[in-house]
Backbone as a printed PyTorch tensor [residue, N CA C, xyz], in Angstrom:
tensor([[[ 65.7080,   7.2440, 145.5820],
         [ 65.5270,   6.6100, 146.8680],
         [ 64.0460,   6.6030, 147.2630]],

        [[ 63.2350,   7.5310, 147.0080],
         [ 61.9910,   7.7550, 146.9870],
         [ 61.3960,   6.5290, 146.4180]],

        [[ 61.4390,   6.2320, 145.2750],
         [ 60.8920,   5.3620, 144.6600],
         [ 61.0980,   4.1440, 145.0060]],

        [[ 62.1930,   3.5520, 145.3150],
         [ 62.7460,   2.5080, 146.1170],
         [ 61.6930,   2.2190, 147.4170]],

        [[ 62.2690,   3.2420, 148.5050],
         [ 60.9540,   3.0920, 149.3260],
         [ 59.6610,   3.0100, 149.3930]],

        [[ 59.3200,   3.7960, 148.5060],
         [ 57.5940,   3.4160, 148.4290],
         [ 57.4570,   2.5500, 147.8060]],

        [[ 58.0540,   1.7600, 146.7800],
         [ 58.0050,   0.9870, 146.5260],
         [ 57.8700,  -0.4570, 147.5560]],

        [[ 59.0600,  -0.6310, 148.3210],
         [ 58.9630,  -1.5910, 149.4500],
         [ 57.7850,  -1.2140, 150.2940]],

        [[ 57.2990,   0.0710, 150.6490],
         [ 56.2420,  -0.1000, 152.1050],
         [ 55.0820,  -0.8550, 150.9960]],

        [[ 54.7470,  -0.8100, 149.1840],
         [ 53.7100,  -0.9690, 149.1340],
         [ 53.6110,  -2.6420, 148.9990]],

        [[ 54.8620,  -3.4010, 149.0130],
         [ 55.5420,  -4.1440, 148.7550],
         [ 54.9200,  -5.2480, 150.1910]],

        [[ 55.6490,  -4.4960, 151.4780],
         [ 55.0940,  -4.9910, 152.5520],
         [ 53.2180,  -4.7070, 152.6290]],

        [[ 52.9790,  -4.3310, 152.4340],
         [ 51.1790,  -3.4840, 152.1630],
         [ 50.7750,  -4.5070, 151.6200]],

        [[ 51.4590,  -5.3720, 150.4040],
         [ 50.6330,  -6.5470, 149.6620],
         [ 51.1330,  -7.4720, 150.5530]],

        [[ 51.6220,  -7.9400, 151.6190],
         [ 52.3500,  -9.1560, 151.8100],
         [ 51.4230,  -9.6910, 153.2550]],

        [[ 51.2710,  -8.4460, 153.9140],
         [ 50.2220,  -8.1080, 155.1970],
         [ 49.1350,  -8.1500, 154.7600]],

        [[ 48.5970,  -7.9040, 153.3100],
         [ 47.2670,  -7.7820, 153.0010],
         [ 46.2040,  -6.7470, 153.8940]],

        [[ 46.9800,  -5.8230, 154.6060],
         [ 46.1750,  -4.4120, 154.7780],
         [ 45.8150,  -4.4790, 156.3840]],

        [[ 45.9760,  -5.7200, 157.1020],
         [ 45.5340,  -5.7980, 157.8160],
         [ 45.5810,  -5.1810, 159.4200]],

        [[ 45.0450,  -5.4970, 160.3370],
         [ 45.1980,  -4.4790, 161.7820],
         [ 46.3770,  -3.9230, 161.8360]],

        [[ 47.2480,  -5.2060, 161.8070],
         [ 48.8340,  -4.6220, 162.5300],
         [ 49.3920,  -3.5800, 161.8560]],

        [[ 49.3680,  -4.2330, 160.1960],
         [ 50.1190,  -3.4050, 159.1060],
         [ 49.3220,  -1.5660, 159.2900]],

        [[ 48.0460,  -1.6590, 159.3040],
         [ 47.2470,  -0.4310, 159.6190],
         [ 48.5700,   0.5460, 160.7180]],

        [[ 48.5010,  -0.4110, 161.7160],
         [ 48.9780,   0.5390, 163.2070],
         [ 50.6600,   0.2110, 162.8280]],

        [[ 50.9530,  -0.2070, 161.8450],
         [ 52.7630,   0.1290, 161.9550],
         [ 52.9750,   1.4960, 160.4750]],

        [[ 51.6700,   1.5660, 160.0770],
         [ 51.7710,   2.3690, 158.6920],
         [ 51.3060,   3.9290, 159.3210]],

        [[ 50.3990,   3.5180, 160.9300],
         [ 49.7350,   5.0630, 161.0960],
         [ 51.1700,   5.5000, 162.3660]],

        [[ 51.8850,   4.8160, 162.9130],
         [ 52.9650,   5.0530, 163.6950],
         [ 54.4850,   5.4840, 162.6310]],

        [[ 54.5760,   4.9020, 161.8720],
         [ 55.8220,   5.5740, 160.6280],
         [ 55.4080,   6.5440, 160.3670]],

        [[ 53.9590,   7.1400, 160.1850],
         [ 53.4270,   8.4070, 159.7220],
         [ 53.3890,   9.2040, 160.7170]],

        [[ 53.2060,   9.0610, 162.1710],
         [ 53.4790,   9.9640, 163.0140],
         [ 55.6240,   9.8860, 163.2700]],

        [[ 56.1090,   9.2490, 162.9110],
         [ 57.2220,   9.4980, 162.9380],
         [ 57.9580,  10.3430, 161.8960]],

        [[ 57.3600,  10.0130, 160.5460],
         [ 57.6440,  11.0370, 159.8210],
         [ 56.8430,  12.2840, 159.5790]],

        [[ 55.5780,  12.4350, 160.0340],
         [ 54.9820,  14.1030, 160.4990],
         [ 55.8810,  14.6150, 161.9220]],

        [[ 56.8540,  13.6930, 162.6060],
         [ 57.8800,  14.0210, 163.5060],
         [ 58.9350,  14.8550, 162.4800]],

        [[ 59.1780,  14.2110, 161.8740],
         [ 60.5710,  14.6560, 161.2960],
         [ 60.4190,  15.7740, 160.1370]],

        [[ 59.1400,  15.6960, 159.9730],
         [ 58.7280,  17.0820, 158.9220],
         [ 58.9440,  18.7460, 160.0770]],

        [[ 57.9550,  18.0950, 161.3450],
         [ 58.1560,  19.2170, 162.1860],
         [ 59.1830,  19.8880, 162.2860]],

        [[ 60.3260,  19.1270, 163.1330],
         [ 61.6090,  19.3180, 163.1310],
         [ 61.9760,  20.1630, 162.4380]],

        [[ 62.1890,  19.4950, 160.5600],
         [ 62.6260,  20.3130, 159.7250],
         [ 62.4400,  21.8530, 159.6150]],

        [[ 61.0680,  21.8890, 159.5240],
         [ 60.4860,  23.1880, 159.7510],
         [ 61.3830,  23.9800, 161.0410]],

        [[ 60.9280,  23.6820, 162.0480],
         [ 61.8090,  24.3840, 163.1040],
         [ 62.3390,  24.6540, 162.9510]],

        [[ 63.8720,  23.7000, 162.4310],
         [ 65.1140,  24.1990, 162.0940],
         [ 65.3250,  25.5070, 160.8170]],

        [[ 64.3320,  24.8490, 159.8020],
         [ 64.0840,  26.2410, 158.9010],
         [ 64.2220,  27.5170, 159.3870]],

        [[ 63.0820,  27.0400, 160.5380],
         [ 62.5940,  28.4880, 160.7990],
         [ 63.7030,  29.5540, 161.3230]],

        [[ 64.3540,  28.4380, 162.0580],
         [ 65.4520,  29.2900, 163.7700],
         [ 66.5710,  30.0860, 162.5020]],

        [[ 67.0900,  29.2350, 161.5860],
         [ 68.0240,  29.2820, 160.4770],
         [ 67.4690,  30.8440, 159.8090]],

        [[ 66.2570,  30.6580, 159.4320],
         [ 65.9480,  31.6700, 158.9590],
         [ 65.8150,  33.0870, 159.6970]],

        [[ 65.6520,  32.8910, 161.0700],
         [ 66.1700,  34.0000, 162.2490],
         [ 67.2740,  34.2230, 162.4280]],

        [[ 67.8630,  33.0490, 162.5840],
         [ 69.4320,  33.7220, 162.6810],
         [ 69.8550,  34.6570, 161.3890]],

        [[ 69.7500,  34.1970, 160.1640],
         [ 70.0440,  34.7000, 158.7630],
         [ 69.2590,  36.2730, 158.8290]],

        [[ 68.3050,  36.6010, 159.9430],
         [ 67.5800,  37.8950, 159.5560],
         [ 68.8290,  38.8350, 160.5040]],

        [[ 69.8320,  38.0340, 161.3250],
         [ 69.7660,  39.3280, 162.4640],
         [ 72.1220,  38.7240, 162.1030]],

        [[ 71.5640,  38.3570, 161.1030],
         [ 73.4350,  38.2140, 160.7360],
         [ 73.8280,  39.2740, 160.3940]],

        [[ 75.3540,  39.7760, 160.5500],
         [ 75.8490,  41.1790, 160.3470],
         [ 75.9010,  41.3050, 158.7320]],

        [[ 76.7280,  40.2040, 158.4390],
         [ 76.2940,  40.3160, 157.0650],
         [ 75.7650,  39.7770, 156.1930]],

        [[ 75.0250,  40.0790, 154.9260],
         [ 74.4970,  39.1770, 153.8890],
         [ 74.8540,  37.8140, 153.5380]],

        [[ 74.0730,  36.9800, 153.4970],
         [ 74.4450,  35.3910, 152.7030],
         [ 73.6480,  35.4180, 151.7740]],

        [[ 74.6220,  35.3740, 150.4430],
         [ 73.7640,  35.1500, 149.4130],
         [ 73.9580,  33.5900, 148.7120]],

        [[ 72.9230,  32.8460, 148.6080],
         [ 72.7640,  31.8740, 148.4880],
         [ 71.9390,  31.4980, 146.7400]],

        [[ 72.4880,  31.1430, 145.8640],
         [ 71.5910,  30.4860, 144.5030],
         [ 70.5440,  30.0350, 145.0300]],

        [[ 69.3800,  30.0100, 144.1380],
         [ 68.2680,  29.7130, 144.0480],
         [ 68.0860,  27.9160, 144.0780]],

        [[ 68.3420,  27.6680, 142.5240],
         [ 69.0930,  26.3580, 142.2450],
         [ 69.7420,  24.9720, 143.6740]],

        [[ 70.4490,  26.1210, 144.1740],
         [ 70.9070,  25.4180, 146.0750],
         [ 69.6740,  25.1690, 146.4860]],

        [[ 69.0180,  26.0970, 147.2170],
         [ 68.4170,  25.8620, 147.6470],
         [ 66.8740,  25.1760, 147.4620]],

        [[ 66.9460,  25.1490, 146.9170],
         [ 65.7610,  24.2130, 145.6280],
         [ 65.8010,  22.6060, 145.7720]],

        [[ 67.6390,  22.5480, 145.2260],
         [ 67.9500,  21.1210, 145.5660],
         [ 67.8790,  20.6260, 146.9790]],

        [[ 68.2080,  21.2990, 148.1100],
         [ 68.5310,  21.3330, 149.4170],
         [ 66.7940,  20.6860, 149.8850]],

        [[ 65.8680,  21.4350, 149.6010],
         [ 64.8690,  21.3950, 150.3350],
         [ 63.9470,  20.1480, 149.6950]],

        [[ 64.5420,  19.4270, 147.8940],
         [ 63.8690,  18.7280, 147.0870],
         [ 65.1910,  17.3580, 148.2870]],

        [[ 66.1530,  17.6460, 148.4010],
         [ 66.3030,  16.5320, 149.2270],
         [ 65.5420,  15.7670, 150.7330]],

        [[ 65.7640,  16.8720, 151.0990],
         [ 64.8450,  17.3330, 152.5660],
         [ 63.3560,  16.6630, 152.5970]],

        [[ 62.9340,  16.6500, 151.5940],
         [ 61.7160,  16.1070, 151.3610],
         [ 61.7870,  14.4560, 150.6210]],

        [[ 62.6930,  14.8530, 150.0900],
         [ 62.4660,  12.5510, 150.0830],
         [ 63.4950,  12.0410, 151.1810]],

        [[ 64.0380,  12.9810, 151.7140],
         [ 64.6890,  11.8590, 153.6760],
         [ 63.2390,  11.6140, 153.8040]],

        [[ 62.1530,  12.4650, 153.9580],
         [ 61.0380,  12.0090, 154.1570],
         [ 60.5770,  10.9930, 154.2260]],

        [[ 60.5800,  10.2940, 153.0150],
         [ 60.1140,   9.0220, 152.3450],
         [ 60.8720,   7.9490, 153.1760]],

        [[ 62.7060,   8.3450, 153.1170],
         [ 63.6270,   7.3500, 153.4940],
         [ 62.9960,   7.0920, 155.1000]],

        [[ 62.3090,   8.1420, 155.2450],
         [ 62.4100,   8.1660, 157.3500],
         [ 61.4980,   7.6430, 157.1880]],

        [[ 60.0440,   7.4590, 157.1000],
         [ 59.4880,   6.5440, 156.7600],
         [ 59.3830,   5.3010, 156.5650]],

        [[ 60.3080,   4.7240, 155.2870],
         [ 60.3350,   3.6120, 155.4590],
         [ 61.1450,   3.0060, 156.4360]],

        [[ 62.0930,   3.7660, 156.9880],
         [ 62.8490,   3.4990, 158.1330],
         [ 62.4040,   3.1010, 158.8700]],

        [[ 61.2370,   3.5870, 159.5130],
         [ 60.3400,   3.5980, 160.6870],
         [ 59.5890,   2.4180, 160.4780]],

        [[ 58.6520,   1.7720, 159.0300],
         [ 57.8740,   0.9590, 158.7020],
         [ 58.8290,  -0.5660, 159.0210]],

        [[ 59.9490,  -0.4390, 158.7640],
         [ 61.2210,  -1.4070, 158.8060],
         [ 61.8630,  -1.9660, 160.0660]],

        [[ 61.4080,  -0.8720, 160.6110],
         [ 62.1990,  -0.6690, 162.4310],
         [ 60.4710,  -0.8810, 163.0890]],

        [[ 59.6940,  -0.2470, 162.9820],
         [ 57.9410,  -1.1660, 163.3530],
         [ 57.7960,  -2.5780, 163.3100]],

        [[ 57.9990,  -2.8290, 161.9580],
         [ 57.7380,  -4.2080, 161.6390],
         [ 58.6540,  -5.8800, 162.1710]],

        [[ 59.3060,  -5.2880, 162.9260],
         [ 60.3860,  -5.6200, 163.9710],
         [ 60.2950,  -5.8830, 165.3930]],

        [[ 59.8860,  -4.7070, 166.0820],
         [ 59.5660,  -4.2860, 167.2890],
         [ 57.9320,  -5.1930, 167.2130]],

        [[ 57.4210,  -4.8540, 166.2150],
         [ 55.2350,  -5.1530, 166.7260],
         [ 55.2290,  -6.6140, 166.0530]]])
């Protein structure tokens, strides 16, 4: 899915030819997805508090959580182009 998307924003990038608008709908998807990175984190974090003060142990594979967070990181991409898609609409 990663690839898909970046593929299309670079897709729209040649079609705009770089210009003002495309600039300010590429630096607004990027504050929407440094939005949704935050978030994530947060939620990490609170998750990871609750998990310190649980009665009992969760033991969780490595492997899980590996995949979990390698997903977590290309929604990234998807939110992104989401945003570039849903910009390019609205501006």
């Amino acid at each position: 899915m990663q690839v898909y998307s970046d593929w299309q924003v670079e897709k729209m990038g040649k079609e705009y030819r770089n210009d003002e608008r495309w600039n300010s709908i590429k630096l607004r998807a990027g504050n929407v997805t440094k939005t949704y990175y935050q978030y994530t984190v947060i939620m990490i974090a609170i998750l990871m508090t609750f998990s310190l003060f649980w009665p009992t142990n969760i033991l969780v594979r490595l492997d899980r959580v590996l995949l979990i967070l390698l997903l977590i990181i290309d929604l990234g991409h998807v939110v992104e182009y989401l945003a570039v898609k849903r910009l390019d609409k609205v501006m």
